[in-house]
C-alpha positions as CSV (number, residue, x, y, z in Angstrom):
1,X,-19.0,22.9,-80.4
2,X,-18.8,19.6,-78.9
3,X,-16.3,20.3,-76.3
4,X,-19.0,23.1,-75.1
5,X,-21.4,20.8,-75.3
6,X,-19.3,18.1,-72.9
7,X,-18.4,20.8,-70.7
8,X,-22.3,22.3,-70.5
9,X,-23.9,18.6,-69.3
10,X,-20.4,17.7,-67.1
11,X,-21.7,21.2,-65.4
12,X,-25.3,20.0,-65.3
13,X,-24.3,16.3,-63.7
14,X,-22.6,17.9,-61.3
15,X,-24.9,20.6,-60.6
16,X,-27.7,18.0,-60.2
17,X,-25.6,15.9,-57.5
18,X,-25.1,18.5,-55.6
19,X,-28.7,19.4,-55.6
20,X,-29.2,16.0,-54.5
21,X,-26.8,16.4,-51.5
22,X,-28.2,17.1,-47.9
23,X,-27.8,20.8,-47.2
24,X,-26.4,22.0,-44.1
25,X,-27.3,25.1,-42.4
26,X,-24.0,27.7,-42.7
27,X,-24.7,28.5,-38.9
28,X,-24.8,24.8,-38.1
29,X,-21.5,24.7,-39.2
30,X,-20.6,27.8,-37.1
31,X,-21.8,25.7,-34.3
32,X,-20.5,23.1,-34.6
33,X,-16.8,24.6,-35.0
34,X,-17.5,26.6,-31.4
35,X,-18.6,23.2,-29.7
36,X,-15.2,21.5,-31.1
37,X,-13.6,24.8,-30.1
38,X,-15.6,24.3,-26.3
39,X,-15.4,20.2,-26.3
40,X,-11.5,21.3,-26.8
41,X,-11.2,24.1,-24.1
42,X,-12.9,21.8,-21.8
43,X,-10.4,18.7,-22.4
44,X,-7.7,20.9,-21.7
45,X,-8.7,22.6,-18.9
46,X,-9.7,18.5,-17.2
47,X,-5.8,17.9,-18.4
48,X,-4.9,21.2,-16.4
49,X,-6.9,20.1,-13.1
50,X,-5.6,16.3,-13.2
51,X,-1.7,17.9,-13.8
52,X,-2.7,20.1,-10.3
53,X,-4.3,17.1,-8.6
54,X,-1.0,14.7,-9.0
55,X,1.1,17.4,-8.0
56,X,-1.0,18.3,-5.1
57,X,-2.1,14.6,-3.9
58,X,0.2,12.6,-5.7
59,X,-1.1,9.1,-3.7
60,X,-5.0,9.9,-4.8
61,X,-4.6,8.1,-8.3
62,X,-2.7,4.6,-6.7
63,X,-6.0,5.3,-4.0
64,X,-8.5,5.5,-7.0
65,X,-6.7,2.7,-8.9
66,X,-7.7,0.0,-5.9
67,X,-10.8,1.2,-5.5
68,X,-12.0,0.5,-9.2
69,X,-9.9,-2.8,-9.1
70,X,-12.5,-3.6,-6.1
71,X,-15.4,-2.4,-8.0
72,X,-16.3,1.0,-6.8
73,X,-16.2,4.9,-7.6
74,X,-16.1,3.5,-11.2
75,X,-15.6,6.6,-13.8
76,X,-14.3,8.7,-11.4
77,X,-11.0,10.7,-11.6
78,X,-8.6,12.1,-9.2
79,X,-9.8,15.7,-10.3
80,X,-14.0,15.0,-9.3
81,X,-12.9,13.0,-5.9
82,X,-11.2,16.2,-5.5
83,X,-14.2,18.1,-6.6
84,X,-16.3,15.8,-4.3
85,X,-14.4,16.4,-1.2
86,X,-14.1,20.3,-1.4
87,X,-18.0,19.8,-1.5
88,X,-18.0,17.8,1.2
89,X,-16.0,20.6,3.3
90,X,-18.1,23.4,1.9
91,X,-21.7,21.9,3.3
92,X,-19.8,21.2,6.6
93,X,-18.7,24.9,6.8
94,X,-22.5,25.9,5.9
95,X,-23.6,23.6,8.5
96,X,-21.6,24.9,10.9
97,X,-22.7,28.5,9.9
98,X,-26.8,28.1,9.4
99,X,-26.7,26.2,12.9
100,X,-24.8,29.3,14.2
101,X,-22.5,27.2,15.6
102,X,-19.5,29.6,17.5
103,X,-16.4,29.7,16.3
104,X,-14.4,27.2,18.9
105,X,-12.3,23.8,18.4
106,X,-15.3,21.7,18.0
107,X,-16.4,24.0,15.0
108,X,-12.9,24.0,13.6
109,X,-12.6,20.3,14.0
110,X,-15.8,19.4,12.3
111,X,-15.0,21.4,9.0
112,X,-11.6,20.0,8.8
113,X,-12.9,16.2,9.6
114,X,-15.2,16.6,6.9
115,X,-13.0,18.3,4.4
116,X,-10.5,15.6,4.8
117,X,-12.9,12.4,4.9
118,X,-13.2,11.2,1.7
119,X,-9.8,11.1,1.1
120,X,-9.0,9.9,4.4
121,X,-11.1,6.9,4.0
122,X,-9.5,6.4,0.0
123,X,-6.3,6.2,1.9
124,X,-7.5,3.6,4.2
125,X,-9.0,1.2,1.8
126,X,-5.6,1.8,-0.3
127,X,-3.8,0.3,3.3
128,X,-6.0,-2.7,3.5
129,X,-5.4,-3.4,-0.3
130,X,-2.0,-3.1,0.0
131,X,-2.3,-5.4,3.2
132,X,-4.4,-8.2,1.2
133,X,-1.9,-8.2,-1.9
134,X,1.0,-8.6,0.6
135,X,-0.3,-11.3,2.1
136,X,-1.5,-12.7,-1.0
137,X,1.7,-12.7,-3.0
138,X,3.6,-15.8,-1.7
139,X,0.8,-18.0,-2.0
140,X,0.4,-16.7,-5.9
141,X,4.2,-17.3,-6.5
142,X,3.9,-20.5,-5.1
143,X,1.1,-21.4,-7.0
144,X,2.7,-20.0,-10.3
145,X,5.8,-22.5,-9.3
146,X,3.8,-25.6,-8.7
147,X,2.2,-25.1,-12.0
148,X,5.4,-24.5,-13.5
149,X,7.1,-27.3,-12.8
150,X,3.7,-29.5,-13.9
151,X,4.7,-27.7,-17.4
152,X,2.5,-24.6,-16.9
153,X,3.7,-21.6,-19.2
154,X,3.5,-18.9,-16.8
155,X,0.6,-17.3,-18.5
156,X,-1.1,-19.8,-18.6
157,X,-1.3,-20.0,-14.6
158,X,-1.7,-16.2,-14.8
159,X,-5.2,-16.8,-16.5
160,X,-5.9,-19.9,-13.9
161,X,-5.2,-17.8,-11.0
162,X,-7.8,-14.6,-12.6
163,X,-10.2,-17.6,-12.7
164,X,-10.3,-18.2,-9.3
165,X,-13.5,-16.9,-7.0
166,X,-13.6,-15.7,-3.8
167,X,-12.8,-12.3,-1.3
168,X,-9.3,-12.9,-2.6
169,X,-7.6,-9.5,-4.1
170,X,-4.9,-10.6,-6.3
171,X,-7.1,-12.6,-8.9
172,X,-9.7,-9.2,-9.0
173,X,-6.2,-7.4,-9.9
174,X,-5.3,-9.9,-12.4
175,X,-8.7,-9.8,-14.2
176,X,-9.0,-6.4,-14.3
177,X,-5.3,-6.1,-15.7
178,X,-5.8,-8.6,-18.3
179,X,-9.5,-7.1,-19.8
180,X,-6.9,-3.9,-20.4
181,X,-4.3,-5.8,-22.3
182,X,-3.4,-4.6,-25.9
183,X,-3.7,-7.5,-27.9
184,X,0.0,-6.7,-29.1
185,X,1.4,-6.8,-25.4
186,X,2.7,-10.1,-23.7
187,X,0.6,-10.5,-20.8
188,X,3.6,-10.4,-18.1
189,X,4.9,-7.0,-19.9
190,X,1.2,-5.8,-19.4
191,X,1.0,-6.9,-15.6
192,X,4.4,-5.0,-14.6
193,X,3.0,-2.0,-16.2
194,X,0.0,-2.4,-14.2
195,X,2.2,-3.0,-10.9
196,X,3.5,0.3,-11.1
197,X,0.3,1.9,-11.6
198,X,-0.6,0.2,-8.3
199,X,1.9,1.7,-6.1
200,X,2.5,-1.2,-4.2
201,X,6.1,-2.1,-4.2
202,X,6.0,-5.3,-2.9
203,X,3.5,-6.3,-6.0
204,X,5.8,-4.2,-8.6
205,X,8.8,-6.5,-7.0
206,X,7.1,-9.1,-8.0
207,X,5.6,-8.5,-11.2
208,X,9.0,-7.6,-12.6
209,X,11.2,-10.1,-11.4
210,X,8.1,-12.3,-13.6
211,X,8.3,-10.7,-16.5
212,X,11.7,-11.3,-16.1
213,X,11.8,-15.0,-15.2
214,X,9.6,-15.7,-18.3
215,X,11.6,-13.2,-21.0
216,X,14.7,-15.7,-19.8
217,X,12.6,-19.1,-20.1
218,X,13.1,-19.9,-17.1
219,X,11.7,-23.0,-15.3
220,X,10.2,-23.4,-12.2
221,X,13.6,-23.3,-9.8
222,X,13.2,-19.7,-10.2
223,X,9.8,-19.3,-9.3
224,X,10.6,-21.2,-6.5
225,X,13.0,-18.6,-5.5
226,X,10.6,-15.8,-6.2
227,X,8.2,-17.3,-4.0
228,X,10.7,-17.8,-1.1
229,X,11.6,-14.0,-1.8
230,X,8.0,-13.1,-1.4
231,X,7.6,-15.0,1.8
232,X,10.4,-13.5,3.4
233,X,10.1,-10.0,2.2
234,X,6.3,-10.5,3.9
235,X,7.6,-12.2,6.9
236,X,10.3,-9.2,7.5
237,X,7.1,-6.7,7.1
238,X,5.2,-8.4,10.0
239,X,8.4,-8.2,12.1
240,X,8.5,-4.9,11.4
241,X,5.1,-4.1,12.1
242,X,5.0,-6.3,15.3
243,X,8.2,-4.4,16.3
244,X,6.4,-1.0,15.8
245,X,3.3,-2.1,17.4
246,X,5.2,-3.0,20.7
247,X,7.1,0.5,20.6
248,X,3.9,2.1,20.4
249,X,2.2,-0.3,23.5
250,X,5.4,0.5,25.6
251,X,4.7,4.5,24.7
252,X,1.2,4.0,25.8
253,X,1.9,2.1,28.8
254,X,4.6,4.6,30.2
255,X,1.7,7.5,29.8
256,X,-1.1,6.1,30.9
257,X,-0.4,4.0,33.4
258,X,3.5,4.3,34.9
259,X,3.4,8.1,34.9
260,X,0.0,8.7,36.5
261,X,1.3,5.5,39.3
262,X,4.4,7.6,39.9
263,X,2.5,11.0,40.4
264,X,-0.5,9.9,42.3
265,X,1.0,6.7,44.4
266,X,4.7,6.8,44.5
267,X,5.2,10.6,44.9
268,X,2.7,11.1,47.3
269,X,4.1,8.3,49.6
270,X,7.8,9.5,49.2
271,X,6.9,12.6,50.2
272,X,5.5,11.3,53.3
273,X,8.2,9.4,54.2
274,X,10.2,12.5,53.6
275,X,8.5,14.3,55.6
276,X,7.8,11.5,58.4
């Protein structure tokens, strides 16, 4: 009698707390089991379009990356620029059509400049990024050494340099990379991880040989020697560059002005005295 007693009021308490409970609508449940089911589809199907994206434009997520760094197109992804340009083209092709515009060059070129203009000018920004960090990178090394052989841990002239103001790229980098940081992850480690997301090689170089320099506890000879590297490796670039640029004058000067001399001054009096 007692144990069907117990077992009666156990039934009641429990009955009673669950009438006490919020209810919830079996539909809502329903619901709320397709929108996990959709919220899911849709996550996979943004995975899907970023996996095309990098194998399409592998280069647009290093573009991206410097452009956030620098403070713009922030919570953007490779897959909406993507998304953004095709738009882009579309309302130039609808332009082009609504203004009854014939089909010709001009027409042609117009659709494809504007199809290709937002990524064009991703790429370009990239270039002058890539530019700044280059020329940036011996002056940081040399800085890092200085303060190293003062008795500056490394990371501690890291957070100096990210402290520094100014139109100068490498500390905006350096910022932005250490805000990121898992609190478990040395700082260096962190920043050579970073590098490679960068796709600048000069800055990976250089963030790896670092990490390296400080893993071996290393003192400021080394960082000497990473700055010279740095310099030279920059120096060599310019060379390069210059040494391209005057390939490219002496291509221009042959066509536009030693050909159009030979065909409309030189010929024209050899063939007189030819003739004479």
């Amino acid at each position: 009698m007692a144990l069907i007693v117990g077992v009666m009021a156990a039934l009641a308490v429990g009955l009673g707390t669950y009438a006490l409970l919020p209810q919830r609508d079996p539909r809502a449940a329903v619901r709320q089991v397709a929108g996990l089911e959709g919220r899911a589809a849709l996550v996979a199907a943004r995975a899907r379009a970023r996996t095309l994206v990098r194998r399409v434009l592998p280069q647009l997520s290093r573009w991206l990356y410097w452009e956030q760094v620098q403070g713009r197109w922030q919570g953007w992804t490779e897959e909406t620029i993507l998304a953004a340009q095709a738009g882009v083209g579309l309302a130039a092709l609808a332009l082009v059509y609504l203004a009854q515009i014939p089909a010709s060059l001009l027409s042609v070129a117009l659709v494809t400049l504007a199809s290709v203009s937002l990524v064009n000018r991703l790429h370009s920004r990239f270039q002058d990024a890539r530019k700044r960090i280059e020329q940036e990178l011996p002056l940081v090394a040399m800085a890092l050494a200085t303060a190293a052989e003062r008795g500056v841990p490394i990371a501690t002239g890291l957070r100096h340099l990210a402290a520094v103001e100014g139109e100068t790229l490498f500390p905006r980098w350096l910022t932005g990379a250490m805000a990121s940081r898992p609190a478990a992850v040395p700082l260096t480690e962190w920043l050579r991880e970073q590098a490679r997301r960068s796709g600048i090689p000069a800055l990976v170089g250089f963030a790896g040989t670092l990490h390296t320099i400080e893993q071996r506890g290393k003192g400021h000879e080394e960082l000497y020697t990473l700055a010279q590297q740095v310099t030279n490796a920059y120096l060599a670039g310019v060379q390069r560059k210059v040494k391209q640029l005057d390939d490219r004058l002496s291509l221009v000067v042959g066509l536009f002005y030693f050909i159009p001399y030979v065909a409309l001054v030189v010929a024209p009096i050899a063939a007189g005295v030819g003739g004479w």
